[in-house]
C-alpha positions as CSV (number, residue, x, y, z in Angstrom):
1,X,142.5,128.8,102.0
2,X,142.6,129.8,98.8
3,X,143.4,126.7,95.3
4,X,142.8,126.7,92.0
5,X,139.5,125.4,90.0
6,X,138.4,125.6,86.3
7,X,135.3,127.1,84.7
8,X,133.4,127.9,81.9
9,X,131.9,131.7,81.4
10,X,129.8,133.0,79.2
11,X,131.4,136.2,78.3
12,X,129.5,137.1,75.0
13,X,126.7,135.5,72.7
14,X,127.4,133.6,70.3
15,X,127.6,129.9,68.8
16,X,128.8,127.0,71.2
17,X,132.9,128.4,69.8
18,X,132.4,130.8,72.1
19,X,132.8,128.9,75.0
20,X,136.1,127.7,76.6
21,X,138.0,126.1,79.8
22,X,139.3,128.7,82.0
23,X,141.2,128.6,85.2
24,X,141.0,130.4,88.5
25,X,141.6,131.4,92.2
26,X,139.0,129.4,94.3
27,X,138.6,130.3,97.9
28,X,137.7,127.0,99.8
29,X,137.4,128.7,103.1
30,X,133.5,127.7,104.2
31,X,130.7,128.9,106.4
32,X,129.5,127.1,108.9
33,X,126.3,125.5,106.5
34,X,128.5,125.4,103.6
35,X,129.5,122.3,101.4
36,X,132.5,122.1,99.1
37,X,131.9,119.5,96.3
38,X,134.7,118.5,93.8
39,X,132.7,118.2,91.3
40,X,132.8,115.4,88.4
41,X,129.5,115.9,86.4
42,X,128.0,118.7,85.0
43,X,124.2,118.5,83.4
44,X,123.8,120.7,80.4
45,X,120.5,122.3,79.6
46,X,118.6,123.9,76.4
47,X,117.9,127.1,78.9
48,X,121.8,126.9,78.9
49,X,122.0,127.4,75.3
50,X,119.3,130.1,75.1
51,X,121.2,131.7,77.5
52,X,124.4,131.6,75.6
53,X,122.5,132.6,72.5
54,X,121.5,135.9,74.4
55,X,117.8,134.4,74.1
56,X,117.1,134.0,77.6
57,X,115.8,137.2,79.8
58,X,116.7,135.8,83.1
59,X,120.2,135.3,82.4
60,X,123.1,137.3,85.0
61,X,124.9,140.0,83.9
62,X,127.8,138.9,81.5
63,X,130.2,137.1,82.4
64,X,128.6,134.7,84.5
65,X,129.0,130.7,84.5
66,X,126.1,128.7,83.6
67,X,124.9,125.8,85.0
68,X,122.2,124.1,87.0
69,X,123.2,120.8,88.1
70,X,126.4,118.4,89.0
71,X,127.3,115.9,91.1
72,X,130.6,115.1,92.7
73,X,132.7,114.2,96.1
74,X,132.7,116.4,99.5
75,X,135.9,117.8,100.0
76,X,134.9,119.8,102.8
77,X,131.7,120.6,105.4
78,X,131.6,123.4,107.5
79,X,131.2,123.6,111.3
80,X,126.9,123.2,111.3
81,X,126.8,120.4,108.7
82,X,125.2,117.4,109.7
83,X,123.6,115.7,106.9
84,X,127.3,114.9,105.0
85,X,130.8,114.3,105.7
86,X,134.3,114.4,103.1
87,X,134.1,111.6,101.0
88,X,130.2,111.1,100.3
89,X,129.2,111.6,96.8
90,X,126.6,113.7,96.3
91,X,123.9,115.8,93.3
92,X,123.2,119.8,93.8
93,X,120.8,121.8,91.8
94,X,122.2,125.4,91.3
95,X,121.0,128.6,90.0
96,X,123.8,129.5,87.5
97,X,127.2,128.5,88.4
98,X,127.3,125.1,87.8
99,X,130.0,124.9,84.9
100,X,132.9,124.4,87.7
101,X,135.4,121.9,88.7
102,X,134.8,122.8,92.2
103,X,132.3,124.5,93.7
104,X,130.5,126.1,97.5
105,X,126.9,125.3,98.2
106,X,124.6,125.9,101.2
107,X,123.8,122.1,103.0
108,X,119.9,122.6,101.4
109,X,121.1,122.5,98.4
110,X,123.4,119.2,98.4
111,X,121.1,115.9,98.2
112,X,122.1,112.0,98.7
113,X,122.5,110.2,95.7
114,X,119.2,108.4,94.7
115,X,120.0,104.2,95.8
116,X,121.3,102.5,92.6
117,X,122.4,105.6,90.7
118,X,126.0,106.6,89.4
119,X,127.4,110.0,89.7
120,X,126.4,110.1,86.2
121,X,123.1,109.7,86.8
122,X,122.7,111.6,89.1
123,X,123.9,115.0,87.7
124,X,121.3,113.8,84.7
125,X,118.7,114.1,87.7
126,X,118.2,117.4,89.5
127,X,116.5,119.5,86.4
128,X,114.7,116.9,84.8
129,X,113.5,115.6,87.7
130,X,112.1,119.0,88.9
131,X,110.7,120.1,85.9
132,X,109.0,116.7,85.5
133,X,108.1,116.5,89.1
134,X,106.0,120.3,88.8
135,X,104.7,119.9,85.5
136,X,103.5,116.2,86.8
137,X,102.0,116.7,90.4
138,X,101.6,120.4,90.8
139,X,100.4,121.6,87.3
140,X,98.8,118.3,85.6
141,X,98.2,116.0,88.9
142,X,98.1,113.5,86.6
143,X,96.2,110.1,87.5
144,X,95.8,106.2,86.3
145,X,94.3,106.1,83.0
146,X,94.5,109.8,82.3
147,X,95.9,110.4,78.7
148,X,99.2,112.4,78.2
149,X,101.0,114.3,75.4
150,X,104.9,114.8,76.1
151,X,106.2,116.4,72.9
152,X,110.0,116.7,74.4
153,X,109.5,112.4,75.1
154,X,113.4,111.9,74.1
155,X,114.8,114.7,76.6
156,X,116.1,114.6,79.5
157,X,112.9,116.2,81.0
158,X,110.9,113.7,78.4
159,X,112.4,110.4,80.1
160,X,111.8,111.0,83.3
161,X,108.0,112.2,82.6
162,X,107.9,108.9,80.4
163,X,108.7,107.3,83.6
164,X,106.5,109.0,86.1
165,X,103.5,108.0,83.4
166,X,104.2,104.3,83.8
167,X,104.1,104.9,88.0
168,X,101.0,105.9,87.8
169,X,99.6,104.0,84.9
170,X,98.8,106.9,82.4
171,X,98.5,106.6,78.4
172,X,101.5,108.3,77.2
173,X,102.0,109.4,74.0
174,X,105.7,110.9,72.8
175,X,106.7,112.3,70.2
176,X,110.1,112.7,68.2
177,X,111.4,114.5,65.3
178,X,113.2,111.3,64.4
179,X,112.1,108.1,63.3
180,X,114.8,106.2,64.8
181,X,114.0,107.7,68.1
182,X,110.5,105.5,68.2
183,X,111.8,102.5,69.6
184,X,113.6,104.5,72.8
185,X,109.8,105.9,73.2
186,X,108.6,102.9,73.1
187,X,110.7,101.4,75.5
188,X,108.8,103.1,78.5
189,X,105.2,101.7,77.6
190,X,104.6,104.7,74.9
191,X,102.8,105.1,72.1
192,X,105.5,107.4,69.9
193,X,105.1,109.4,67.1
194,X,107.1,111.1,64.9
195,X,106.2,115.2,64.7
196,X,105.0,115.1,61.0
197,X,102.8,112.3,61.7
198,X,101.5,113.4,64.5
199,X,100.3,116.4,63.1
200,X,99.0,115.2,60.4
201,X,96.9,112.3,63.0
202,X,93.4,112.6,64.9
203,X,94.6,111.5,68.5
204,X,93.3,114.4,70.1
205,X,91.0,113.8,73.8
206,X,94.2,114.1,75.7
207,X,94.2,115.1,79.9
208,X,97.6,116.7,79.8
209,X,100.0,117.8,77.1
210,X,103.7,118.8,78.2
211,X,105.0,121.2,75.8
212,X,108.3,123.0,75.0
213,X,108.5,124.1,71.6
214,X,106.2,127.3,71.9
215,X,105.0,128.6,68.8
216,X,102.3,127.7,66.9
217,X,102.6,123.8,68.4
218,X,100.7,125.5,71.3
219,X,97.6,126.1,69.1
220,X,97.3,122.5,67.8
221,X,98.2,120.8,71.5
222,X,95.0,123.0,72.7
223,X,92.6,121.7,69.9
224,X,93.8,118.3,71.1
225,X,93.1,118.5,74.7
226,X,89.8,116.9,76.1
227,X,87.4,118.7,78.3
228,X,88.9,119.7,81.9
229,X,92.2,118.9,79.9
230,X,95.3,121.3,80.7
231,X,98.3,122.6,78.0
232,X,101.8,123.3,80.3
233,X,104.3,125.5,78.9
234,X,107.6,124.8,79.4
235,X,110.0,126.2,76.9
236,X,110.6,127.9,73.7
237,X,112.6,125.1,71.3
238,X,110.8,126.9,68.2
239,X,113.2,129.7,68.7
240,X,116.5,127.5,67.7
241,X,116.6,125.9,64.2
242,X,119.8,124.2,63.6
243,X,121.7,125.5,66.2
244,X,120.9,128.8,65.6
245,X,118.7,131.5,67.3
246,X,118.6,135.1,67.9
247,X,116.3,137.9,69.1
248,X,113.9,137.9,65.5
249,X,113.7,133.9,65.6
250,X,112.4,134.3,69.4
251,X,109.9,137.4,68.2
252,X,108.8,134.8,65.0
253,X,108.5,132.2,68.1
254,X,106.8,134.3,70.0
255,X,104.1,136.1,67.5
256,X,103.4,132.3,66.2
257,X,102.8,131.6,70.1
258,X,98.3,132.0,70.6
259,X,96.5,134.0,73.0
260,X,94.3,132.4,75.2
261,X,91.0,134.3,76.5
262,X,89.9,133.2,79.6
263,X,86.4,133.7,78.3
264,X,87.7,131.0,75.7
265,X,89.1,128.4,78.0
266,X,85.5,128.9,80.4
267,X,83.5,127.9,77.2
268,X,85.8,125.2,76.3
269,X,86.3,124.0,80.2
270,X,90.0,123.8,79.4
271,X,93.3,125.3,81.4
272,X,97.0,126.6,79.7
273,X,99.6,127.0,82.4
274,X,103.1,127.2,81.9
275,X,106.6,127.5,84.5
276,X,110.2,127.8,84.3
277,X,111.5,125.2,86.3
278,X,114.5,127.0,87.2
279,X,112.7,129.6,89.6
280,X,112.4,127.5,91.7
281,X,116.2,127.0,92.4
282,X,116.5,129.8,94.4
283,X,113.0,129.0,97.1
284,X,114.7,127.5,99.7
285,X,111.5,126.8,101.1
286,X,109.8,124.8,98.3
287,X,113.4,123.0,97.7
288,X,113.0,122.2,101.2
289,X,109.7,120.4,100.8
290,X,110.1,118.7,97.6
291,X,114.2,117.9,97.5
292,X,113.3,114.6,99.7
293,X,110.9,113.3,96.9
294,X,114.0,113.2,94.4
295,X,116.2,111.6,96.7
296,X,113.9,109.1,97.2
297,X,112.7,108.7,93.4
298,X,113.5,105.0,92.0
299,X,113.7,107.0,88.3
300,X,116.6,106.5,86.2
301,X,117.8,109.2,84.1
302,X,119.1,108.2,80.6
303,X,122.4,109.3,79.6
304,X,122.6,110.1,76.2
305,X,126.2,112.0,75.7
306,X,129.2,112.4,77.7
307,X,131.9,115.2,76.9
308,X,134.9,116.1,78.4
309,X,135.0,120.0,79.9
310,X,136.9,121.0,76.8
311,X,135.0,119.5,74.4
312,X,132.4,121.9,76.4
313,X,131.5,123.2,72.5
314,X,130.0,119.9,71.0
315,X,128.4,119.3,74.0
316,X,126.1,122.3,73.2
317,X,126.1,121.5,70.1
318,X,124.6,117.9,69.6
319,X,122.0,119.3,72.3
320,X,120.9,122.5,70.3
321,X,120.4,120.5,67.1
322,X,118.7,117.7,68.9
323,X,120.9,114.9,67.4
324,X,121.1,112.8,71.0
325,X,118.4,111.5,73.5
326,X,118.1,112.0,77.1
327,X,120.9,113.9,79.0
328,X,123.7,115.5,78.0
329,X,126.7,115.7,80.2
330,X,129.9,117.4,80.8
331,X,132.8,115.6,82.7
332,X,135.6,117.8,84.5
């Protein structure tokens, strides 16, 4: 049975203009593990904009929707679908493809909706709470009383590591680029800072530093860590000023970006790791595993903007010049 949906491509890089509404034949005809989702909520991402920038390596072929996270209703199941049934509302974490009104996904990839979370909430939840999740138990196994550097603390990803701190009774620290943004930092038991003063401070001794500007912030976060203390990588802000990127900002990014010896780190008894979060979209098998812990997570993601689909080009743009805090959304 074939109906029509709408989407958003990206067809060439460019600034957020480029992207528009467009409509199209959708074939709702499932297999039998497939769910159809009309969806209501679509999370926007900063690999979304590095992708649409033409910054970001992993991206499809062009065109291809972006997209790695919604939430919406069940239209349909298909024949070997037991966990949902038309009418549930429900999250999905996608690789690509998640800019739709309506959209297919295997049954491992659909999730309950956390208790006491909107369909807002939870398209805010599937990235964030991934990336936080990894970066938290697999990369930093972070404890009670361990201290912790988040320098993306107003993100989406920064909220819900914020949160995950106060669980287990870690120091946080945030920081901002904005002064006004203290008090939101604060607000989850933080000690907040803005950038400028924080570089210009002597907190240092920390257990785990979160990091996602790249650059030459990775240099300074290593000086700062303590003995058996550990630097994640997660990102490459320092390659978009302003709303603006492009292959020689990513290089400048990138040559400003240390090296780390492993000679180095044995002599200074400290680790540097780093991830992209959305490889492991695609590993059924880990998704298997760890899916459950974010359907039973009590965190609440903060909503910070919510756009209409064709207002798809201010949605990028508040979240590329860093004007908003928490999550960004797009309602179709």
């Amino acid at each position: 049975m074939s109906n029509s949906y709408r989407f958003i491509e990206i067809s060439k890089n460019g600034p957020a203009e480029v992207l528009s509404v467009q409509e199209g034949s959708f074939n709702e005809t499932l297999v039998d593990n497939e769910v159809l989702i009309d969806v209501k909520y679509s999370g926007i991402n900063f690999a979304d904009i590095l992708m649409r920038l033409g910054l970001y390596r992993d991206a499809p072929k062009k065109p291809f929707i972006p997209g790695y996270e919604l939430s919406g209703i069940v239209k349909a199941v298909g024949a070997n679908v037991a966990k949902f049934q038309v009418g549930d509302e429900v999250m999905a974490g996608t690789k690509f493809g998640g800019y739709v009104s309506k959209i297919k996904l295997a049954e491992w990839q659909v999730l309950k909706i956390p208790k006491g979370l909107d369909l807002q909430e939870a398209a805010a939840l599937p990235v964030n709470f991934i990336t936080a999740y990894i970066a938290f138990h697999e990369f930093g196994r972070i404890r009670k009383d361990d201290k912790v550097l988040i320098d993306c603390a107003t993100g989406g990803v920064g909220v819900v590591f914020l949160q995950m701190c106060q669980q287990v009774g870690a120091q946080a620290f945030g920081l901002t680029s904005s002064n006004s943004k203290r008090a939101f930092i604060e607000s989850f038991g933080a000690t907040a800072y803005t950038r400028d003063e924080f570089r210009n401070s002597s907190e240092n001794e920390f257990d785990f530093i979160l990091n996602s500007g790249g650059g030459k912030s990775l240099k300074d976060n290593y000086n700062r860590l303590a003995k058996s203390g550990k630097l994640c990588g997660i990102g490459l802000q320092s390659a978009v000023k302003n709303g603006k990127g492009n292959t020689l900002s990513q290089l400048k990014a990138a040559i400003a970006s240390p090296w780390f010896p492993i000679l180095k780190l044995v002599m200074q008894s400290k680790s540097v790791s780093g991830f992209n979060a959305l490889k492991y979209f695609d590993d059924e098998d880990w998704m298997r595993k760890h899916l459950p812990n974010m359907e039973a997570t009590s965190i609440i993601p903060f909503i910070g903007e919510v756009y209409k689909s064709e207002d798809v080009a201010k949605a990028h743009q508040i979240l590329e010049q860093r004007k908003t805090k928490g999550k960004v959304l797009m309602e179709w």
